[in-house]
PLY file of the C-alpha trace (Angstrom):
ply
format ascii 1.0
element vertex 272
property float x
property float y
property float z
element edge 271
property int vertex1
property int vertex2
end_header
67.70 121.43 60.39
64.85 122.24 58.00
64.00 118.48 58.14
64.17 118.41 61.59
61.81 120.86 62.45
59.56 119.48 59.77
59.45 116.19 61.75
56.34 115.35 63.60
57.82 113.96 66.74
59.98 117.08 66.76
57.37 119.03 67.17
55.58 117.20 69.72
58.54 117.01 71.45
59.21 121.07 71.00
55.74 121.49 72.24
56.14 119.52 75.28
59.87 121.19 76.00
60.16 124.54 75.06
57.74 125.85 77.43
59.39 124.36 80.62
62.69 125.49 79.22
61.81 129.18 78.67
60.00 129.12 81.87
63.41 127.76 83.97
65.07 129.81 81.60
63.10 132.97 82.40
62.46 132.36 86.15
64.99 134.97 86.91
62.93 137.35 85.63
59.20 136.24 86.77
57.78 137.69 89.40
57.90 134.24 91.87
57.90 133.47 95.40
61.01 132.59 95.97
61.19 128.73 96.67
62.07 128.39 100.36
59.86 131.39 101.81
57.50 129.97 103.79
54.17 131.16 104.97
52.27 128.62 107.92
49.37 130.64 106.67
48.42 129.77 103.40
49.79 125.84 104.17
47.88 123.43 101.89
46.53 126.40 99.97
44.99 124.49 96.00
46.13 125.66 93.40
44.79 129.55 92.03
46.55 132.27 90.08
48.72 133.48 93.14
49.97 129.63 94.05
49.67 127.97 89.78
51.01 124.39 91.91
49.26 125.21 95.39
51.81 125.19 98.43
53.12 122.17 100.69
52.40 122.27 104.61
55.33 124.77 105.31
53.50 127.54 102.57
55.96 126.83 100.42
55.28 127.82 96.43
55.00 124.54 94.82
55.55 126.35 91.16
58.76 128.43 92.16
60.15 124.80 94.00
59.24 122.94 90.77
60.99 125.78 88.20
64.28 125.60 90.30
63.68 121.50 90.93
63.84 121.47 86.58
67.01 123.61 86.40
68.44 120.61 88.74
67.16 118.20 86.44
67.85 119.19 83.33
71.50 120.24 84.78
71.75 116.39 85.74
70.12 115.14 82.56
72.43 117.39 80.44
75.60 116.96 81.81
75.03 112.92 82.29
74.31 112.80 78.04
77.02 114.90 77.58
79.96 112.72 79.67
78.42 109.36 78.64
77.93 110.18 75.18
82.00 111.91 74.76
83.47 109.30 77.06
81.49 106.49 75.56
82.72 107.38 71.70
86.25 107.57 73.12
86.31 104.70 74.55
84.10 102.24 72.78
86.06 103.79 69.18
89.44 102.90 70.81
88.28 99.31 72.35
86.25 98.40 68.80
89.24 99.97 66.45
92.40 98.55 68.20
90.66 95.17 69.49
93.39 93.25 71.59
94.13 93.17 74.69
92.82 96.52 75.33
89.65 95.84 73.71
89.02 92.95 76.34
90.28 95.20 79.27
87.93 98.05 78.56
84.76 94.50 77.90
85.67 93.00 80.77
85.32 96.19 82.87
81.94 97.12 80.97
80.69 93.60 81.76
81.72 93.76 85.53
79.39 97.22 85.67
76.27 95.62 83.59
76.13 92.92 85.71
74.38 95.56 88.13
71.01 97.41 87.40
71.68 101.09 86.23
69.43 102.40 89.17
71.12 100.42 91.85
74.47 101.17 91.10
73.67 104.47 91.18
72.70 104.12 94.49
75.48 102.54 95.70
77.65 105.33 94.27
75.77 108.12 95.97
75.91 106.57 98.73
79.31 106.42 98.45
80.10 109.77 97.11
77.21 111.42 99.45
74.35 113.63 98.13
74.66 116.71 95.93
74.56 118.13 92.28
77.96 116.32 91.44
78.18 113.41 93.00
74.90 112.52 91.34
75.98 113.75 87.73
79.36 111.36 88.30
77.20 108.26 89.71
74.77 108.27 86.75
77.44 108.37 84.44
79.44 105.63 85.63
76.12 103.64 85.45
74.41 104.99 81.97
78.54 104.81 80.38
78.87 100.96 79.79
76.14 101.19 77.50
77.53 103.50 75.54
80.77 101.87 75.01
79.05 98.85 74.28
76.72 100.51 71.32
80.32 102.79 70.26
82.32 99.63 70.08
79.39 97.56 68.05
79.17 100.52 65.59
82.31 100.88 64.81
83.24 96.92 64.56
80.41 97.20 61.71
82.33 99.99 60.22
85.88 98.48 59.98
84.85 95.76 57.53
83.47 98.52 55.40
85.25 99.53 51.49
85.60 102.78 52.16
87.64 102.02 54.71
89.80 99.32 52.60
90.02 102.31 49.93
91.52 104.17 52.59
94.11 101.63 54.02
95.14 100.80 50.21
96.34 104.54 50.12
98.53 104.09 53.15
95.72 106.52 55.63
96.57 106.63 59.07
94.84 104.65 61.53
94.28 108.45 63.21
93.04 109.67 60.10
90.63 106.95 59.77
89.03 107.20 62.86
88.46 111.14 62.66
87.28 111.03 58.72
85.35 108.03 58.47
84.93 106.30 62.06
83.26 108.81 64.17
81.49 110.79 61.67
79.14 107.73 61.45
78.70 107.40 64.64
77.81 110.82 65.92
73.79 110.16 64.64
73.15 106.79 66.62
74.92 108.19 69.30
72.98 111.40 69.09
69.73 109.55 69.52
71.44 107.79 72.24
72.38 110.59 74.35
68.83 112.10 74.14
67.36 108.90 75.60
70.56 108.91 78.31
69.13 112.31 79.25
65.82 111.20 79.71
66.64 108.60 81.92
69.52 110.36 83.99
66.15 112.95 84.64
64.19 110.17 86.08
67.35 108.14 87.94
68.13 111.65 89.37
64.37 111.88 90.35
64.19 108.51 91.78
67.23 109.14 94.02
66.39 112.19 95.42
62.85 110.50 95.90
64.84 107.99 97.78
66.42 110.82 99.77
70.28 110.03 98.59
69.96 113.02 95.81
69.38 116.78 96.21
68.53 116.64 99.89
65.75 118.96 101.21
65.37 122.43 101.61
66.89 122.59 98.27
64.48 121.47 96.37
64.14 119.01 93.58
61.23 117.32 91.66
62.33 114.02 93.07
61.78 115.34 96.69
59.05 117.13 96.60
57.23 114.45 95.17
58.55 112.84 98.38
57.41 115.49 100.84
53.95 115.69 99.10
53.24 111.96 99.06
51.97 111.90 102.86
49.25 114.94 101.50
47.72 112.77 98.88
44.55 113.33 100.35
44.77 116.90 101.49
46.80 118.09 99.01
47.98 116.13 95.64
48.70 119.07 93.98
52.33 118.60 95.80
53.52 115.25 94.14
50.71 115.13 90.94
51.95 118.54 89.15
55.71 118.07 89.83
55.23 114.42 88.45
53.50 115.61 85.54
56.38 118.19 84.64
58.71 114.92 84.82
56.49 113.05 82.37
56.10 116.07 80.15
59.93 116.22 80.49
60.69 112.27 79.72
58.27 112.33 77.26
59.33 114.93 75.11
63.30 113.86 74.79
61.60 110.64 73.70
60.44 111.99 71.10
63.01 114.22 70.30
65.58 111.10 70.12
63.45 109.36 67.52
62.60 112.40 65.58
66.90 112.72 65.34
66.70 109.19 64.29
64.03 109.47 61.66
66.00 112.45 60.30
69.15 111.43 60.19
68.76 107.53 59.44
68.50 106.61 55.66
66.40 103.73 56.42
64.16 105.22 58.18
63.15 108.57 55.53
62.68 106.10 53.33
0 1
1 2
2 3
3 4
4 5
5 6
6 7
7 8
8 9
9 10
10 11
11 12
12 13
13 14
14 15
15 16
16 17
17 18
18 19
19 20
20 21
21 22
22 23
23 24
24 25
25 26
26 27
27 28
28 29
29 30
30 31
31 32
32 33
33 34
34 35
35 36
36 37
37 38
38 39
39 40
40 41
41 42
42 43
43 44
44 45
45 46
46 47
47 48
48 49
49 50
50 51
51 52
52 53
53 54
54 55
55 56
56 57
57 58
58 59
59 60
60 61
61 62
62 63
63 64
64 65
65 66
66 67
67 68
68 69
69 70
70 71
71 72
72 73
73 74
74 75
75 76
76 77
77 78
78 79
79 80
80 81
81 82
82 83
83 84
84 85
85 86
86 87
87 88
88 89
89 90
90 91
91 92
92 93
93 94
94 95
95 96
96 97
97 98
98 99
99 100
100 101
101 102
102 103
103 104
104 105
105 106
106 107
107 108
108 109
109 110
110 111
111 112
112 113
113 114
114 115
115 116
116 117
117 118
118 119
119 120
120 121
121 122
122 123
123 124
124 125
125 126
126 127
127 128
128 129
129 130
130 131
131 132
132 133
133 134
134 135
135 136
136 137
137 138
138 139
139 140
140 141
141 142
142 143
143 144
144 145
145 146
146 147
147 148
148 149
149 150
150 151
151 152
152 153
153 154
154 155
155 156
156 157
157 158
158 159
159 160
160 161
161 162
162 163
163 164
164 165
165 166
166 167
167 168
168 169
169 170
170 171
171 172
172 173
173 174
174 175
175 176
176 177
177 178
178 179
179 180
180 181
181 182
182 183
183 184
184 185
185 186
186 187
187 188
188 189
189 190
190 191
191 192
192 193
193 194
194 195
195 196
196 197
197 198
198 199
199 200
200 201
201 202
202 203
203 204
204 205
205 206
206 207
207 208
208 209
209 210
210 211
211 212
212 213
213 214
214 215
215 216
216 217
217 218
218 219
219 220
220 221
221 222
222 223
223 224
224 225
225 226
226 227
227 228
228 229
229 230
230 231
231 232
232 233
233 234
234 235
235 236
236 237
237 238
238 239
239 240
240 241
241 242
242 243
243 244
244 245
245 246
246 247
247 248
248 249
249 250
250 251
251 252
252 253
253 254
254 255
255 256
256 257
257 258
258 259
259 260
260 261
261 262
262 263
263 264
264 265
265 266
266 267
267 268
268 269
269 270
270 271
């Protein structure tokens, strides 16, 4: 942990995440509008220290809809990492440590779902499924979880050619044992690094969907639509889609960097 903080792409990434988290974190407490008050009024109003993101055309605070639009996404972004990266270990350490027929059941299903770009499968899904919280959480992960099979299985068809391993089958060591003691303890830092970048994304798929409408669907708000409801302002007010796009890019930007500061830390190769 000491190294970790250390890292300089760990604190750039700190920098650019801990304020947005403490602020969704805190919002309960802060003294906001709430996000679907709306006040004809003061529509269009710039941005000044009662409105920090202006308001939209309804008078709408485009701060509070922003700090309740990141609880959605990191909800999304969180919860997508955290099925993809579970699932994917399970999966791709079972398929790469067993091989046979099961490993080419579990390939040939991976296969049939890469054969489709991430984004537009998770389109199709949503559309399926409808809009919502969950249903987007479930279609991102059955579109981000093929990769992580993949990189599981790869990792650990490296690691079963290993000596340690030998060492251990000489002493009669359970396949079980294997897998918990040596197999997935040398997996969990790739895959670590992995799941930060999954986040990222699943923040920007979720954006793009509910950008496309088939995410969070209005009033509730999200990042992805009210950069959506803003972009017909541009002129009159870009306040509405500029600041809320920024937050995502602060947002994408710093689990970027948080990924590759976990990788510097915990690769060999790469301290030295």
């Amino acid at each position: 942990m000491r190294k970790l903080i250390r890292n300089r792409s760990v604190k750039w990434a700190l920098a650019l995440l801990v304020p947005v988290l403490l602020i969704t974190a805190l919002a309960p407490l802060l003294p906001l509008t709430p996000p679907l008050q709306t006040n004809v009024k003061e529509s269009l109003a710039a941005p000044s220290p009662a409105n920090l993101f202006g308001t939209d055309k309804l008078g709408r605070d485009v701060f509070s809809r922003t700090v309740e639009g990141i609880q959605v996404s990191l909800i999304v972004g969180f919860s997508v990492a955290l099925l993809t990266v579970s699932i994917g270990m399970a999966l791709g350490t079972l398929s790469g440590y067993y091989g046979g027929r099961a490993d080419s059941v579990v390939m040939s299903v991976v296969d049939i779902f890469l054969a489709f770009p991430s984004l537009l499968l998770a389109i199709g899904l949503v559309a399926i499924m409808g809009a919502g919280t969950i249903p987007v959480v479930l279609a991102i992960t059955v579109a981000d979880l093929p990769r992580m099979i993949r990189l599981q299985r790869s990792m650990v068809l490296s690691l079963k050619s290993r000596p340690f391993l030998d060492a251990a089958r000489t002493v009669s060591a359970s396949n079980r044992w294997m897998m918990m003691k040596h197999v997935l303890p040398n997996t969990i830092a790739p895959m670590l690094v992995a799941g930060s970048i999954t986040a990222a994304n699943a923040i920007l798929t979720e954006a793009s969907l509910s950008f496309l409408g088939l995410g969070i669907t209005p009033p509730a708000p999200s990042l992805g639509n009210i950069i959506r409801e803003g972009q017909m302002y541009l002129q009159q007010g870009w306040w509405i889609s500029t600041l809320p796009g920024l937050v995502i890019l602060m947002i994408a930007i710093g689990l970027h960097m948080l990924s590759d500061g976990i990788r510097q830390v915990l690769d060999p190769k790469a301290r030295t």
